[in-house]
Every structure is written in structure tokens, then in C-alpha cells.
PyMOL commands that place a pseudoatom at each C-alpha (Angstrom):
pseudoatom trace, name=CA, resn=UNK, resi=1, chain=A, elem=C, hetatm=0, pos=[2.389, -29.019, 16.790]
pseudoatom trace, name=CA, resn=UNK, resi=2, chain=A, elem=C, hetatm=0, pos=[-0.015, -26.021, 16.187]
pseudoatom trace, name=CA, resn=UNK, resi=3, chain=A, elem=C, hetatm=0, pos=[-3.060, -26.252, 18.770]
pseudoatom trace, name=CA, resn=UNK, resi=4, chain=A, elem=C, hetatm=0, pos=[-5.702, -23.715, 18.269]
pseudoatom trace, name=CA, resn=UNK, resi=5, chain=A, elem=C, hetatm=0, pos=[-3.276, -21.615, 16.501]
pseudoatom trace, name=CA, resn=UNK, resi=6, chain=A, elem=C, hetatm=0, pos=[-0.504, -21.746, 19.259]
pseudoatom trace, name=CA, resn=UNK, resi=7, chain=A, elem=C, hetatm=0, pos=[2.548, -23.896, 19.021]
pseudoatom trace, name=CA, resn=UNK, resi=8, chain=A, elem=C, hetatm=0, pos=[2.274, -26.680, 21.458]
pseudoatom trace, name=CA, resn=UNK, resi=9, chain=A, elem=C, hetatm=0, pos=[5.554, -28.649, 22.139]
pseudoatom trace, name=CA, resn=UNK, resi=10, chain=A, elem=C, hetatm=0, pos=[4.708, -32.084, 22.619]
pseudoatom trace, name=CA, resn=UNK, resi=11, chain=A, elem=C, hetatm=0, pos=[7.428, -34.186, 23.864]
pseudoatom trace, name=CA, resn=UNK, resi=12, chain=A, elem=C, hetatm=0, pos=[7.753, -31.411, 26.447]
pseudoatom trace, name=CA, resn=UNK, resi=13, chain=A, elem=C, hetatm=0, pos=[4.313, -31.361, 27.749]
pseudoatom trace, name=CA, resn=UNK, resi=14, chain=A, elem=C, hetatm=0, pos=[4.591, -35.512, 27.721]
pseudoatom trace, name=CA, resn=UNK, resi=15, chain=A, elem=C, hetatm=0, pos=[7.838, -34.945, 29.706]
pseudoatom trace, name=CA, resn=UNK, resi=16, chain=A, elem=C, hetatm=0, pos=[6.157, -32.787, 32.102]
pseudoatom trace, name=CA, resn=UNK, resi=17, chain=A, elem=C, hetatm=0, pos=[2.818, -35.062, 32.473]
pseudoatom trace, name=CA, resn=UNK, resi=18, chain=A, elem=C, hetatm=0, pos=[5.132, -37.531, 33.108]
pseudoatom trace, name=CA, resn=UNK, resi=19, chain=A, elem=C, hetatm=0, pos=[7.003, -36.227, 35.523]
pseudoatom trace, name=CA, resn=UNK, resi=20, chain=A, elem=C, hetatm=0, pos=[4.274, -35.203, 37.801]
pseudoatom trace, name=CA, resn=UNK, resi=21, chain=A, elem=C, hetatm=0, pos=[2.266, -38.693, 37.357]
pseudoatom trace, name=CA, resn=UNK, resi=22, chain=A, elem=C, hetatm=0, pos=[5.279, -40.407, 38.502]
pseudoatom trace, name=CA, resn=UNK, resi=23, chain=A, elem=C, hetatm=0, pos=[5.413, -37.456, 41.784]
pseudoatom trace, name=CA, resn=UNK, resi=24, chain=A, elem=C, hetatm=0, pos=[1.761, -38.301, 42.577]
pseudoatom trace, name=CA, resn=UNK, resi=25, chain=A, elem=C, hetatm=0, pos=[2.600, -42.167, 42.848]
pseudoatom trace, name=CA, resn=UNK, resi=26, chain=A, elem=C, hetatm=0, pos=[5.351, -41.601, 44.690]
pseudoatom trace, name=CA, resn=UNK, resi=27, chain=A, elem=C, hetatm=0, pos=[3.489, -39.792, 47.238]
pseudoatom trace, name=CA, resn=UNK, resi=28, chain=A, elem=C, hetatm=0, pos=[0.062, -42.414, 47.131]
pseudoatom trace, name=CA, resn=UNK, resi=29, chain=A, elem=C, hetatm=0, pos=[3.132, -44.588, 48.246]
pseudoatom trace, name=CA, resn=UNK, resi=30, chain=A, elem=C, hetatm=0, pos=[3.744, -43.201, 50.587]
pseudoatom trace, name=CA, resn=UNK, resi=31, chain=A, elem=C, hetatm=0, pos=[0.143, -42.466, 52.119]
pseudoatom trace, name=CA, resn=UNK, resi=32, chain=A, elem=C, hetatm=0, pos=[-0.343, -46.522, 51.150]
pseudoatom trace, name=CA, resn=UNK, resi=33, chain=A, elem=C, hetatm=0, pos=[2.533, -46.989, 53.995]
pseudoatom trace, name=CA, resn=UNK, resi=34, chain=A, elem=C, hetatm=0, pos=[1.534, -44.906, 56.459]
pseudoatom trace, name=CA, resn=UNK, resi=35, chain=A, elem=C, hetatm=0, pos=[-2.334, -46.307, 56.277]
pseudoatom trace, name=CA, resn=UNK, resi=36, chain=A, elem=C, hetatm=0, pos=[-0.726, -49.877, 56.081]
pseudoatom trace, name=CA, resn=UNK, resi=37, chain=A, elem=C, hetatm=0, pos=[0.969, -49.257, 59.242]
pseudoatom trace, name=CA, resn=UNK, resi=38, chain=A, elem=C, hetatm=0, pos=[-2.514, -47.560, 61.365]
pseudoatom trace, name=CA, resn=UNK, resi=39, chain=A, elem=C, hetatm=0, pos=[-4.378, -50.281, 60.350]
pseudoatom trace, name=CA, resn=UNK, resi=40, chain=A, elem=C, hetatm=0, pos=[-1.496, -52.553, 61.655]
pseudoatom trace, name=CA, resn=UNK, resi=41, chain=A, elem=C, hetatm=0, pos=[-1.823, -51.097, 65.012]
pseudoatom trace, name=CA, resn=UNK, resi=42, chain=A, elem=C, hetatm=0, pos=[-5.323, -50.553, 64.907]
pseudoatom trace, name=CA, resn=UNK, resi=43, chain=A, elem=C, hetatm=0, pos=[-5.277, -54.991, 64.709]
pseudoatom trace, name=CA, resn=UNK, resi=44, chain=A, elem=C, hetatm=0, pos=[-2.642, -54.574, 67.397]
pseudoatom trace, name=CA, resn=UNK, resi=45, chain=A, elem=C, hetatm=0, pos=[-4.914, -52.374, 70.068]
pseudoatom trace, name=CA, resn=UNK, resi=46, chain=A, elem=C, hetatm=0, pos=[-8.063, -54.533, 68.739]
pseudoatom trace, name=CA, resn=UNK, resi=47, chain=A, elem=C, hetatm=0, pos=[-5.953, -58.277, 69.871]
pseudoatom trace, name=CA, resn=UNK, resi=48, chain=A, elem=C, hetatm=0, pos=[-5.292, -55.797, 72.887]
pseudoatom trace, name=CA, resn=UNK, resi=49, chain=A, elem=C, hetatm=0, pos=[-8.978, -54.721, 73.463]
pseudoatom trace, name=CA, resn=UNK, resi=50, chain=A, elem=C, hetatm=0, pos=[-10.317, -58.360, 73.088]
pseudoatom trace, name=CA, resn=UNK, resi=51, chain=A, elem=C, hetatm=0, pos=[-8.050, -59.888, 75.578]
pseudoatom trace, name=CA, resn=UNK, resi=52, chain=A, elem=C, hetatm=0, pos=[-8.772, -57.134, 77.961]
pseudoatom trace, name=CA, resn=UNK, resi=53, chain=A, elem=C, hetatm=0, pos=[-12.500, -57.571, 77.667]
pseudoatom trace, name=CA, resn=UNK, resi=54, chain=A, elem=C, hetatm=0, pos=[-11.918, -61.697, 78.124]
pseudoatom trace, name=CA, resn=UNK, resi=55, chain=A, elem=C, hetatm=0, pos=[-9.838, -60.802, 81.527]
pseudoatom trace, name=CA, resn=UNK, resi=56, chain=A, elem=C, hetatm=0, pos=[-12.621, -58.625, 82.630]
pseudoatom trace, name=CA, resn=UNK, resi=57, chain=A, elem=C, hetatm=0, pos=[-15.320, -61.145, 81.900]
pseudoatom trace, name=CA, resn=UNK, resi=58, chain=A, elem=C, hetatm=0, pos=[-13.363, -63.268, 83.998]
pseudoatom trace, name=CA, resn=UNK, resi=59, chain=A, elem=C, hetatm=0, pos=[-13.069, -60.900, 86.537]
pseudoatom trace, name=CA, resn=UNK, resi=60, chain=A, elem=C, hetatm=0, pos=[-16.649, -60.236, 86.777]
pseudoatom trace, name=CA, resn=UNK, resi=61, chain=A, elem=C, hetatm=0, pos=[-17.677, -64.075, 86.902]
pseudoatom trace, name=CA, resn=UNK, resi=62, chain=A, elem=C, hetatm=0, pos=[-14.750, -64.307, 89.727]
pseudoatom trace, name=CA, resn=UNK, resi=63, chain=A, elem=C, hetatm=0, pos=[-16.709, -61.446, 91.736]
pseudoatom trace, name=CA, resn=UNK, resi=64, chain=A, elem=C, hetatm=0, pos=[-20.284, -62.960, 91.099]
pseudoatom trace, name=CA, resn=UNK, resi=65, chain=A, elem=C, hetatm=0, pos=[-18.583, -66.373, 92.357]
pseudoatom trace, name=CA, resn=UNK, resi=66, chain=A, elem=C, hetatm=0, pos=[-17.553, -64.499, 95.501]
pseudoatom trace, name=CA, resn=UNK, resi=67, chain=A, elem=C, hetatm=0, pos=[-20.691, -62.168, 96.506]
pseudoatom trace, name=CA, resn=UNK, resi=68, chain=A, elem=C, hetatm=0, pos=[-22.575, -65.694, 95.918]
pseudoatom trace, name=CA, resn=UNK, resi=69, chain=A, elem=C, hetatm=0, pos=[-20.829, -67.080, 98.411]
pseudoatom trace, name=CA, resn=UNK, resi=70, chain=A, elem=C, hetatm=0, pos=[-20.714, -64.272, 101.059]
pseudoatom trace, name=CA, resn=UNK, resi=71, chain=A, elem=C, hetatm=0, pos=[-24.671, -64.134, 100.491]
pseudoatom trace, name=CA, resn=UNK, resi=72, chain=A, elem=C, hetatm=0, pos=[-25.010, -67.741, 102.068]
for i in range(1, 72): cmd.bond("trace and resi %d" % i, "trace and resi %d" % (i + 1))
show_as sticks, trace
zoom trace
């Protein structure tokens, strides 16, 4: 096929467009994974986080509880 006065060959460009289309998936893929699994352990250290905080709530109430009762 003549483009602009220079022969163009089709089924090779196609071939080639194809070829790196199917390369870029390929690597979103793999970027999809990798993201999948941060944001799995970013949930993981958040679960982690939360429970901490609840222990040191409870902590905190425990030491309240205690000063109370040394201030009597």
C-alpha cells in the first residue's frame, strides 16, 4: 500500500502493532500484581494498626483505672 508516496507494508506494521500491544499488557499485568499484592499488605498492617490502637486504648483506660485509685 502506497502512503504519501512511500510503500507501506501493512500486514507487517499490523504484526508489529500487535506485537508490542500484546508486550504492554503483559507488563500492566504484571504492575496489576505487584499493586494487588501492596494493597494486600497495606489491609494487612491496617488490621495490624487497628488492633494495636484497641490494645493501647485499653492500656490507657487500665492506667487511668490505676492512678484513680492511687489518688484516693
Amino acid at each position: 500500500m502506497f502512503l504519501f508516496g512511500i510503500e507501506v507494508p501493512i500486514l507487517e506494521l499490523l504484526v508489529i502493532f500487535c506485537t508490542v500491544v500484546v508486550i504492554y499488557l503483559i507488563i500492566l499485568e504484571i504492575e496489576f500484581r505487584q499493586l494487588k499484592s501492596i494493597a494486600k499488605k497495606f489491609d494487612e498492617e491496617e488490621v495490624l494498626l487497628s488492633r494495636e490502637m484497641r490494645e493501647l486504648r485499653n492500656e490507657i483506660s487500665e492506667l487511668k483505672e490505676v492512678i484513680k485509685a492511687l489518688k484516693k
